[in-house]
N, C-alpha and C positions, 0 to 999 in steps of 0.2 A: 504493500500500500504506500501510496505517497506522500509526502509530508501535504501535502494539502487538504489531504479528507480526515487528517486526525486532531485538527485543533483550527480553534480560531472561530470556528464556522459558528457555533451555538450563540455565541455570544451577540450576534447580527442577526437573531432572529427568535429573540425573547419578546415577549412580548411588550414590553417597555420599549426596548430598543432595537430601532430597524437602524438598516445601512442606507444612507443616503445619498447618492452622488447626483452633482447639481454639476451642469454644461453650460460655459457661458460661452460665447460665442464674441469675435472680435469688437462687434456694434456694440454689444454690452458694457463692452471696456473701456474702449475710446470712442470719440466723435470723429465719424467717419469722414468729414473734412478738414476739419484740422487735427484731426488727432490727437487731440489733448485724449487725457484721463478723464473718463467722468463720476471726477470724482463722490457728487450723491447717491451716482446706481452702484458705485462699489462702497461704500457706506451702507448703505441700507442690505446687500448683499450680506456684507462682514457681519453685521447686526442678526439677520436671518440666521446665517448658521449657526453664530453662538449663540443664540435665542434653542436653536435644534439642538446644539450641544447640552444647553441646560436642561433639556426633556431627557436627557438620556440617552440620545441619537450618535451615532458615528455620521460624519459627515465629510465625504470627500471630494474635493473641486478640480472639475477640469476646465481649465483656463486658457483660451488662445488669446492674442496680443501681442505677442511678444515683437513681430514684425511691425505691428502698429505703433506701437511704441516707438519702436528704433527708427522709423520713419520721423516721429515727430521729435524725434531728441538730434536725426541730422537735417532735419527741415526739409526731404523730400517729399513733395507733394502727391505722388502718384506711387504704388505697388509696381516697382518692377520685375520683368520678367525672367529675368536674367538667374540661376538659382545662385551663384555663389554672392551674388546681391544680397539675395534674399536670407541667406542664409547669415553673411555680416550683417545683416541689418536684424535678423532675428538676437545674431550673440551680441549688441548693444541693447536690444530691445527688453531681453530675457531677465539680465542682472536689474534693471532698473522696473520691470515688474514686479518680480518678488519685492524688491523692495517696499515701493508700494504697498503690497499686498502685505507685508510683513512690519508696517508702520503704521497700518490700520487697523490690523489685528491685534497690535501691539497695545491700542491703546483699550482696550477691552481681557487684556492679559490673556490672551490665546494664544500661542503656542503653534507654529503653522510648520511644512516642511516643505520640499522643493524634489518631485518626482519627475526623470525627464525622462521620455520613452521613445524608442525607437518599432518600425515593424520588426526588425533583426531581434533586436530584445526579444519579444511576445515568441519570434518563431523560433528560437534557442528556448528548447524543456527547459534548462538549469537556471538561466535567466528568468524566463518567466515564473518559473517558482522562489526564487528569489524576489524578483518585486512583489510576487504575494505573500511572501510573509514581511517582507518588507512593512506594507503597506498595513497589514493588521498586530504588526506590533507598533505603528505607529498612533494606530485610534485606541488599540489597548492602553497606549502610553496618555491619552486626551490630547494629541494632537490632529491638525485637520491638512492631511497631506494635498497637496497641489501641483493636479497630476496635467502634461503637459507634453506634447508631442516633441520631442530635441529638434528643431528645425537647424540650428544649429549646425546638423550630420544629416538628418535625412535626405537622401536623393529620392528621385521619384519611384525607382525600386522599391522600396523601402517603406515608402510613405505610407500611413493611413490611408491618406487620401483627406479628410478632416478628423477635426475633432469631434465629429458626433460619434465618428465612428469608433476613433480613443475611448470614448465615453462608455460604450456599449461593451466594449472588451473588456473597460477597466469595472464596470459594474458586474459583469461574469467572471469575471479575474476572482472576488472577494466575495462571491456571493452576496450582493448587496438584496434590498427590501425592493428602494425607488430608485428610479433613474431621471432626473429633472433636464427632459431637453428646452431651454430658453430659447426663446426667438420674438419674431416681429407682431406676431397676435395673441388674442389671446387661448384661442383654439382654433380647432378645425373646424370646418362649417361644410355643410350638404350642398352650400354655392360660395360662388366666390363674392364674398361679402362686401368690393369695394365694386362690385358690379350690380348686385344683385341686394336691395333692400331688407329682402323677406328671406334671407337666408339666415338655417337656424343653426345653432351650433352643436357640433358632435360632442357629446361630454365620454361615452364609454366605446372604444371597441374591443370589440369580441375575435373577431376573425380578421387580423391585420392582412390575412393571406388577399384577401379581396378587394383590398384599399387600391385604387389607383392614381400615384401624386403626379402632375406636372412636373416634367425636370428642364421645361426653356427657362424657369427662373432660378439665380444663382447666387442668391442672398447679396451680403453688401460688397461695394467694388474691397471692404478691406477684405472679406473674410473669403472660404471658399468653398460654404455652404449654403444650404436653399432647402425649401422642405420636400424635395424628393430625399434628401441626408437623414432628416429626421426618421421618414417613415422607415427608410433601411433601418438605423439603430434602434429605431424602435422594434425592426422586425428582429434584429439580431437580440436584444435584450430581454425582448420577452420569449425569447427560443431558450435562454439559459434562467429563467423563472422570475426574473426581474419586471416587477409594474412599472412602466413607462408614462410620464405624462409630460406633456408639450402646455405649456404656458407663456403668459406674457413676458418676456426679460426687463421689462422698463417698472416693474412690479414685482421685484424681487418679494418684499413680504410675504406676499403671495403663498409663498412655496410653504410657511410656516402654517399657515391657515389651511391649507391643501393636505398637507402630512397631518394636523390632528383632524382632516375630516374622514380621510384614509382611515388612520386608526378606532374614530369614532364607529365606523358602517361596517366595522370587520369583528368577526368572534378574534379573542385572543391568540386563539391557535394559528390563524391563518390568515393573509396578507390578501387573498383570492376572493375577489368578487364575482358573484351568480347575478347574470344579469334575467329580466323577465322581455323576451323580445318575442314577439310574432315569427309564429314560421315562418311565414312568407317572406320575412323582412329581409335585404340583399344591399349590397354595397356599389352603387352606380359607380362606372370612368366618372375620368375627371374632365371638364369642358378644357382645351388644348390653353387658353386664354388664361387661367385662372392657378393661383400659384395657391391654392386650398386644396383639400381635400374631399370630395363625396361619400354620401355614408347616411346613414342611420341606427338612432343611438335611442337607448331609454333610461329612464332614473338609472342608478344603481340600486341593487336591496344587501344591508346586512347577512352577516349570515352568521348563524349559531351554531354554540361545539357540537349541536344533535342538527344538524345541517336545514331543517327549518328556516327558511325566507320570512323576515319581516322586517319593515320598513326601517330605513334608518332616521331615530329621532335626533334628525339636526335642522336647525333653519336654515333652509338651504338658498333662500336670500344675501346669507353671510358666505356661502361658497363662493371663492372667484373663479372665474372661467376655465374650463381648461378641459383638457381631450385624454382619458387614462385609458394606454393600453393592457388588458388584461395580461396577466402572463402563460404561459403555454404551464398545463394541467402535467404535463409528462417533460421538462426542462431537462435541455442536453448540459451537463453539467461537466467538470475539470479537465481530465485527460481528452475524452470526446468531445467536448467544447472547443480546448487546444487545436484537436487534431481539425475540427471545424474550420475555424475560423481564425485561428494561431496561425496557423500556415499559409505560404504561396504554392498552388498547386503547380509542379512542374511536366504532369503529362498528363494522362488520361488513359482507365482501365476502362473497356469494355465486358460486361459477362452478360451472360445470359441466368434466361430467368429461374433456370434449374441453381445456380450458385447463389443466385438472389433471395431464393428461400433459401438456400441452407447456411445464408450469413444470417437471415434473421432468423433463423433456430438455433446460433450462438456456434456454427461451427466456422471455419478458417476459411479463406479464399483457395481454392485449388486449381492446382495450373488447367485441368481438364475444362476447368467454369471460365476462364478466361477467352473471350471471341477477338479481339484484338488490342492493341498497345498503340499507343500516340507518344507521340514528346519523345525528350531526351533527359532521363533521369539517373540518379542513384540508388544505391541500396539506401533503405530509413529515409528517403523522400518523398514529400507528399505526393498525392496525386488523386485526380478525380475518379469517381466512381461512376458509370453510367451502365442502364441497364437497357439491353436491345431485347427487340421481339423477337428475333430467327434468326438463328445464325444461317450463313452458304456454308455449302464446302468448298469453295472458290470464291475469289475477288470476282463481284458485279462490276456492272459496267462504272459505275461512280468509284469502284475500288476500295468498297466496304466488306467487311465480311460479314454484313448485316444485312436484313432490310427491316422496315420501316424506321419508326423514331427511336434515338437512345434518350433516356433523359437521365439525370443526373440526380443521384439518388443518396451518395456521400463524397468522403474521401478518405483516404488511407495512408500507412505508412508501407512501403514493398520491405519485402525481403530481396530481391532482384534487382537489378539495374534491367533498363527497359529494355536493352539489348539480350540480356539474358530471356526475359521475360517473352520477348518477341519469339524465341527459339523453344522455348518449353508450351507456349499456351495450345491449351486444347488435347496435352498429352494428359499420360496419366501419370500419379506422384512419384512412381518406382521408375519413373522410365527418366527422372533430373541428373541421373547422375550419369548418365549415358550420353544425353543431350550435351551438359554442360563441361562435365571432368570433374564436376564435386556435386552434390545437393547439403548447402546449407539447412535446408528447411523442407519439408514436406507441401509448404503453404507459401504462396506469393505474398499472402498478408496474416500474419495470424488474427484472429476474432478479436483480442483488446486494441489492436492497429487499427480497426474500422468504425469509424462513426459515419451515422445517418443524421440525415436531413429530418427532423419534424416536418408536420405539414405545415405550419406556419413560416422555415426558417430554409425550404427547401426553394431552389429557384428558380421564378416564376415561369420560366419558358424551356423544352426543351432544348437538348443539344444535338445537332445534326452531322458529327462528325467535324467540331473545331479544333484547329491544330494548337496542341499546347505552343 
């Protein structure tokens, strides 16, 4: 067992005390034309968490900025595109963030830390287990870690991509309760609200899998997110059991009022809300124009330790706005989480559906299950999983050894380099050592190497034979 699953975890999920990680996003920090600091949304911020800290709450911040920052400390007006720019202009930016952050904190006696992550980090096992205990012996200690992408070293390999997406990892990271993505509204709405009057707002969903966001919009010129980012982390957060909610950032408060209405509508045992929705009810596209979300939502109802529905007694007047993703009932958690979404896939397994079941009845990948190989991999690197309808016995005319659709169903660790793997599929497991000159392993992946896709966290379209 891994040092991950044997401590730390209880503590973040008492019923007093959930784990809280709050997203703020570059607009929240600075003004997006001059660039200054703004410094009352980061006040009222610092106030909020220690406000959450005094309830009892772990709370950890991930903060972008730091290139905003360095912008307005050398007076360039515009993000340039150039990365090692960006990357100087983040390592002036950075130092003088924390500080900030850490001279505002300061005056309320909190205690802060300075976590900087890279994708490299998350996809090294030893690293990534290292910043998670990192990370929960720092809330064990009452401090409020401030977690933040190394822009510093990231290249675009590398990169997240944003920090919704840091966010999402880093709330699966530590098994957190909430995951507070900040942005421009105050939820999501069934129309786009600066269009459309009588648009009502989404307050709960249920089936994130159905949500479809506009992605022409791509939030502020500082930052380099937009809310098709959200609904990803949102998709990925609530895949590893995390509730999710998207609210105002110009209303930090907020989030203090939102976490005890959270904990108000829930039995103590559980963080899971039961929604009461119509069968029928379904989650419309989103109009191509409108940078919201479509949907349909109903109250929330409490729920009790004898799982009993009734209503939750809060005035819900005093609720502020906001869109809470449920979390997925069946959460891909540590190592399969890791293997998920820790990693960059470098090729792509085909098998068939006969190996498909027999991975989901907890047995090994075997070469015999394998229809063909993509990419150009290592032994212990990632790779995608997809599962076809029929294999040939011959490359068709497109050069598959399939036909119809593969879709993508997880991803794994090999035992093989894809070259080997190319030369062994489709045999049988006695026949590796004949093939190759050795057999490592009976199994191309063994069964703890393989994680699945949830339905909610699997992706959304299939795959047609793309070259890693």
């Amino acid at each position: 067992m891994e040092p991950e699953t044997q401590h730390h975890h209880v503590s973040m999920k008492s019923p007093r005390s959930l784990g809280v990680v709050i997203k703020l996003g570059t607009s929240s920090i600075v003004d997006e034309k001059t660039h200054e600091p703004l410094l009352s949304n980061l006040t009222l911020i610092v106030e909020t968490a220690v406000k959450l800290r005094k309830d009892g709450h772990k709370v950890i911040i991930v903060s972008s900025g730091a290139i905003g920052v360095g912008l307005q400390r050398m007076d360039v007006e515009r993000r340039p595109k150039h990365i090692s720019k960006l990357q100087a202009l983040a390592a002036i930016g950075q130092c003088r963030l924390m500080s900030l952050w850490d001279s505002l904190f300061n005056h309320l006696r909190q205690p802060i830390a300075q976590i900087l992550l890279t994708r490299s980090d998350i996809s090294d096992r030893s690293r990534y287990l290292n910043a998670q205990n990192t990370i929960h012996e720092l809330l064990d200690m009452g401090v409020i870690p401030i977690v933040n992408e190394n822009d510093t070293l990231a290249v675009s390999e590398i990169k997240f991509g944003d920090n919704d997406t840091l966010s999402a990892i880093t709330a699966a990271m530590v098994h957190a309760d909430l995951l507070f993505l900040m942005t421009d509204v105050d939820c999501l709405y069934d129309k786009n609200p600066r269009t459309n009057p009588d648009a009502q707002p989404i307050e709960v969903v249920e089936d994130i899998g159905a949500l479809v966001a506009d992605v022409s919009q791509a939030g502020s010129s500082l930052g380099t997110g937009g809310m098709s980012t959200k609904i990803v982390a949102a998709r990925l957060a609530t895949s590893a059991g995390v509730t999710t909610v998207i609210t105002r950032s110009s209303n930090p408060g907020n989030i203090h009022k939102i976490v005890r209405h959270i904990q108000g509508s829930r039995s103590p045992a559980s963080l899971t809300t039961q929604v009461n929705h119509p069968s029928t009810a379904s989650l419309a596209s989103l109009n191509n124009n409108s940078d919201s979300v479509t949907g349909t939502s109903t109250p929330a109802v409490a729920v009790n330790p004898s799982s009993e529905q009734v209503p939750a007694v809060i005035d819900r007047s005093q609720i502020p706005l906001h869109t809470r993703f449920l979390p997925s009932p069946s959460p891909v958690r540590d190592r399969y989480f890791w293997i998920l979404h820790g990693l960059r896939p470098h090729g792509t397994l085909y098998i068939d559906q006969g190996a498909y079941k027999a991975l989901l009845g907890k047995a090994g990948l075997l070469p015999v299950g394998v229809v063909d190989v993509e990419g150009f991999f290592a032994q212990q690197e990632a790779v995608r999983l997809c599962v076809v309808d029929k294999r040939r016995s011959t490359p068709g005319p497109d050069g598959k050894m399939w036909e119809g659709e593969a879709v993508e169903v997880g991803r794994c660790l090999t035992n093989y380099a894809s070259a080997e793997i190319a030369r062994i599929k489709g045999h049988q497991s006695v026949e590796i050592g004949q093939l190759l000159g050795y057999a490592d392993s009976e199994y191309v992946a063994q069964r703890e190497s393989v994680s699945f896709y949830n339905a909610v966290s699997r992706p959304a379209s299939p795959v047609g034979g793309h070259r890693a």
